[in-house]
Structure formats: structure tokens, C-alpha cells
Steps between C-alpha positions, in 0.01 A plus 500: 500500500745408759697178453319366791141555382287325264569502109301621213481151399352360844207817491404353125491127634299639785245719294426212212466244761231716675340555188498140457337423855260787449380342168438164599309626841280678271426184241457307790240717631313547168468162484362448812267827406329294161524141690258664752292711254439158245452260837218707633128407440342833597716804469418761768398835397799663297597476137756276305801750383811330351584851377460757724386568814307776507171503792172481349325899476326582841225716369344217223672237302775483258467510127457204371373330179251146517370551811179327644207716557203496616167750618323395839228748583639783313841447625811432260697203681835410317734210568875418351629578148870554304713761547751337265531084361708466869207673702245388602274646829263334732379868663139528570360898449125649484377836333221684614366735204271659784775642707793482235741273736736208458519274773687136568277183573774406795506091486732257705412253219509543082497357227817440302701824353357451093335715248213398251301310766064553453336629803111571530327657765212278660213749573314251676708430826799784476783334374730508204682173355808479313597211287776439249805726402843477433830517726740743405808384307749399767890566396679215372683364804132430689308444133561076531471416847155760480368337182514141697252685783166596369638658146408870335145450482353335823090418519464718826199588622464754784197655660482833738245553677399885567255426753696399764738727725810282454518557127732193330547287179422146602620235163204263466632155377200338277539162350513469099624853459617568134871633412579866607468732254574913409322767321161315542182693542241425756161608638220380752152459433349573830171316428640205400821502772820389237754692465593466119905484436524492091808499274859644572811329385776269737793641320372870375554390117263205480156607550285226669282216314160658449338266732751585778169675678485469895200530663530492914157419683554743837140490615616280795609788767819317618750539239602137589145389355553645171524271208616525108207448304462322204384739163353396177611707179237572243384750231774678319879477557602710773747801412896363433735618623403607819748642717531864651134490395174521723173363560249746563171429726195609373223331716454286700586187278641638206870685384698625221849314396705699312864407337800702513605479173156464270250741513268215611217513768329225597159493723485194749219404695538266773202210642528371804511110533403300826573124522210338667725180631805749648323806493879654360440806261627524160453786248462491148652791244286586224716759233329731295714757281471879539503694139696781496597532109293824483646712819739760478768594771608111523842480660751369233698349811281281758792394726441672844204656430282571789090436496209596738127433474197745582185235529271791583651660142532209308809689423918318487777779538867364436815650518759405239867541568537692156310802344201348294564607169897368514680108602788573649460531903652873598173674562135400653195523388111433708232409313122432570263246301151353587422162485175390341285180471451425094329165462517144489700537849770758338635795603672790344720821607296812373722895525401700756350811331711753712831480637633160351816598487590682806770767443747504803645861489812328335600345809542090448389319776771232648294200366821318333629163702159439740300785597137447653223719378155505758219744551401737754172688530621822296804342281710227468871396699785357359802392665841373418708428176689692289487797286772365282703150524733486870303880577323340743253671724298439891301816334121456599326715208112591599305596181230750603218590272393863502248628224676207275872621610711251588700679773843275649567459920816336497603361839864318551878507388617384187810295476727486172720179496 
């Protein structure tokens, strides 16, 4: 260089002291990024990404594993889920199994980004509420000041209503409304009007107390009316531990509990109780255990498995994460049980003389890590979860029964973290 020009030395100093401007900018703005993200109370309609940035699919929703689901008039409606412990979505997406299409519920309000949450569909008046879940795991520099907010596991409770034209979450904020929790089951018992929110854990290790049962009066229209009801326990102790489980309706006042680590069904009627003075509804819980010592096909592992009820049939399918006959959770298996009245107000799983153990053309379904089994007029549906542990699917699998051939429709990318 000429004498006159700049130096090596004064191109280093300028080059490490841009590098050390462009740093800082981009710290500062990060931090401005979570500040913003862990200050809002309603995030708009986007997902939380810490690790990449990648848009969400445009022709149906990205694999994901504990996602909320729900059916609405033969209609698959998902919300949320992981795609990793730093993921979490708040997306809103519908299936139609009738014309084979994805499509986005578009809302200017949702609930928070989480996975795990329980959402029902209310038949009744066209809506579908969401309650529970778990935040994803921020990164370390926005863990404290987000812990000191509303923590991992906040006691949300969100309602959308289908009905109207303007389709958006609206939180309802009801007095006396117990911790938040994940993994819980739930159901609604359309006679009766409660939406049932049972078991789940607050820190994914530590199942719930057995008594941790939730049982939300909705038969108010306004959400704002509802009320949490007060239940009475009795009969036999309900299944423990009860997380990644289900409760299964089968009538109109009466479902099964299962466990997700026992083989251990429980029958539980439920009697409506009317306070003369207040007129406030309670409900009381009446256990009764299921026997199942004599069945064959009994999934070894009960964690994930997915259950639906025929009340015409008498007849409970379920859908284990693992082939029957083994424990470990690599393969899948769907079997098919009646249930049957005994006496003295018992009840017992008999084998269904054909086609217990339906063979799947050696194709696992992707039940691992929260799939959702439901039933269509000539098969069954699943949706979501894994094939194998981070394999995780948006697959929509539609079971069709031809001469008693289970033949597979599989709609929907797959997604291997």
C-alpha cells in the first residue's frame, strides 16, 4: 500500500470494531424481540420460534407432536402443539375428510403459543374451548423474567365460537379457577352441560392427586356465566396415574377413566345435584371398576393410547402407541372390545369375536407423543404424533373398512426433527 494510505493494522481495528457494533445491535434487538414476546397477553396469530424461522406450511399445518384436537360436525379442528421443548404454536387449522383439504381458522385473537392444552367440541351451540397447556421452554436469558409472568403452565381458558363470521378465541376469566395444568383429558356431557377436565400433571413428572378432577358447569350460554362446580368422589378409587390418559363418554351421564400406566379402567357415572336455596349444580362421581383380566390384545404400554366409543355397538376401539403383543413403543397396534353390563352395577370388557386385533398391513400408525383417534361413518381418523420418538408427523391417516380390510388414506407431510 502506498505510504500515504491506510495500514494493515488500521483495516483490522476497523473490521473487529464493526464486528463488535454489529454484535451488540443484534443482542440489543433480541432482547427487545423476547421482552415483547413474554410482555404480551394475547399473541397474534404466528408461532413462538427461538430456533428457526421457517413460515408455517401453506397447504395444512406443520408436524407437530401434543397438539389439541377436536371433531365438530365431522370436521377435524386442531390448535397449537411442539415442534421441539423451544416451540411451541398457537396456529388454528381444520380438516375436512369429505373433500380431503387443510385449511387455517384465520383469527386476530389466540390463545397462547403451548402444547398439551384439552379442547372439546360443544355440539350444542358450535364452539370449541380450550383450557390448560403448557408454554414452551423459553431460552435462558428470557426463562426468569417469564417465570415471574404467568409461569409454564397457565389456567387459560379460551372459547371459539364457529358460528359466528368473525371467528376468534375470546379468554374467559372465571372466579375460583384451579391451577393450570398439561396432559389432562377432558370431555362434555351434552345432557348435563360440564365440560369434565380430569388429571394431567403441572410439571410432566408428577402426575396429579387423584382428586385433582375439574368439572366446568357451561350450561349458561355466555361463557362469562359459567361456573366450576363442586364434585363428590365415591365408589372405587379412580385410575392413578392419570396423565396422557383419556376419559371416554359413553352416555349421556356415564364415562370410562383409564390410566396411562396400569391397565386399569374404571366406569363412572355421574348424578346431577340441584341446591334448592342457590339453585347452583353440583355433580357427584360414582366409580365402578371395569374387569379386563380375561381379554387378550391388552396394550402392554397405556401412555398415549387413543379411545373411541360406539353407543349404538356397545363396542370401545383404542389405539395403542405400540404393537399389542410387545411394550416398547416403535409400532401401533388398534384394537376393538365390547363393553358389557355383568351385575350388581359392574361392567366388564368381553373380545370381539372377529377382528380384535386389527392387522395394519405393517404400516405403524404415528400414535407416539399425542395422536387423536375419532370415527367416521366407514372407518376411523387419526391425526398427529409420531411414528417413532422426534419422527413427528401432521399425517391425517383415514382407516377405511372394505369387506374387513383395513385400507390407509394418508393426507399431510411428515416432518423428521
Amino acid at each position: 500500500l502506498p505510504s500515504t494510505g491506510p495500514s494493515l493494522a488500521h483495516f483490522s481495528r476497523v473490521s473487529f470494531r464493526f464486528e463488535q457494533i454489529t454484535r451488540t445491535h443484534l443482542r440489543r434487538k433480541n432482547r427487545r424481540f423476547e421482552k415483547k414476546l413474554i410482555s404480551c397477553e394475547q399473541l397474534k396469530d404466528t408461532r413462538i420460534d427461538y430456533l428457526r424461522g421457517n413460515l408455517l406450511s401453506t397447504n395444512g399445518p406443520r408436524a407437530r407432536y401434543q397438539s389439541s384436537v377436536a371433531m365438530l360436525n365431522n370436521i377435524l379442528y386442531v390448535f397449537g402443539g411442539y415442534v421441539d421443548s423451544l416451540t411451541a404454536l398457537n396456529d388454528s387449522w381444520y380438516f375436512s375428510p369429505k373433500k380431503e383439504t387443510w385449511d387455517r381458522v384465520v383469527c386476530s385473537k389466540t390463545p397462547q403459543a403451548k402444547g398439551g392444552a384439552v379442547m372439546v367440541a360443544d355440539v350444542k351451540r358450535e364452539r370449541l374451548i380450550l383450557f390448560g397447556g403448557k408454554l414452551s421452554q423459553l431460552p435462558q436469558s428470557a426463562l426468569a423474567a417469564f417465570r415471574t409472568d404467568v409461569g409454564l403452565y397457565p389456567n387459560e381458558l379460551s372459547v371459539l365460537n364457529l358460528g359466528e363470521k368473525k371467528k376468534d378465541w375470546h379468554n374467559i376469566r372465571l372466579p375460583n379457577t384451579s391451577e393450570g395444568r398439561t396432559q389432562a383429558a377432558g370431555c362434555i356431557l351434552p345432557k348435563l352441560d360440564i365440560f369434565i377436565i380430569d388429571g394431567g400433571s403441572f410439571d410432566e413428572r408428577t402426575p396429579i392427586d387423584p382428586d385433582q378432577t375439574l368439572v366446568l358447569d357451561i350450561k349458561n350460554a355466555s361463557p362469562t356465566s359459567w361456573r366450576w362446580a363442586k364434585i363428590i368422589l365415591e365408589g372405587d378409587i379412580p385410575p392413578f396415574p392419570r396423565s396422557i390418559h383419556a376419559i371416554v363418554p359413553i352416555s349421556d351421564d356415564s364415562m370410562i377413566f383409564t390410566s396411562n400406566v396400569v391397565r386399569d379402567f374404571k366406569h363412572c357415572k355421574v348424578t346431577l345435584i340441584v341446591d334448592n336455596q342457590s339453585s347452583r349444580r353440583s355433580f357427584k362421581f360414582t366409580f365402578t371398576k371395569i374387569v379386563t383380566d380375561h381379554l387378550t390384545h391388552m396394550p402392554a404400554y397405556m401412555r398415549g393410547t387413543s379411545y373411541i366409543y360406539s353407543m349404538s355397538t356397545e363396542m370401545l376401539i383404542w389405539l395403542s402407541p405400540v404393537k399389542l403383543s410387545e411394550e416398547q413403543p416403535q409400532k401401533s397396534g388398534l384394537a376393538i372390545h365390547r363393553l358389557k353390563f355383568i351385575e350388581n352395577e359392574s361392567f366388564a370388557f368381553e373380545n370381539f369375536p372377529r377382528g380384535e386385533n386389527l392387522k395394519l398391513n405393517n404400516s405403524p400408525l404415528p400414535c407416539i407423543l399425542g395422536s387423536t383417534l375419532h370415527q367416521l361413518n366407514s372407518g376411523f381418523l387419526v391425526f398427529g404424533g409420531a411414528r417413532k420418538f422426534f419422527h413427528l408427523s401432521a399425517e391425517i391417516k383415514i382407516l377405511l373398512f372394505q369387506r374387513s380390510t383395513l385400507l390407509l388414506q394418508t393426507f399431510g407431510p411428515i416432518y423428521r426433527a
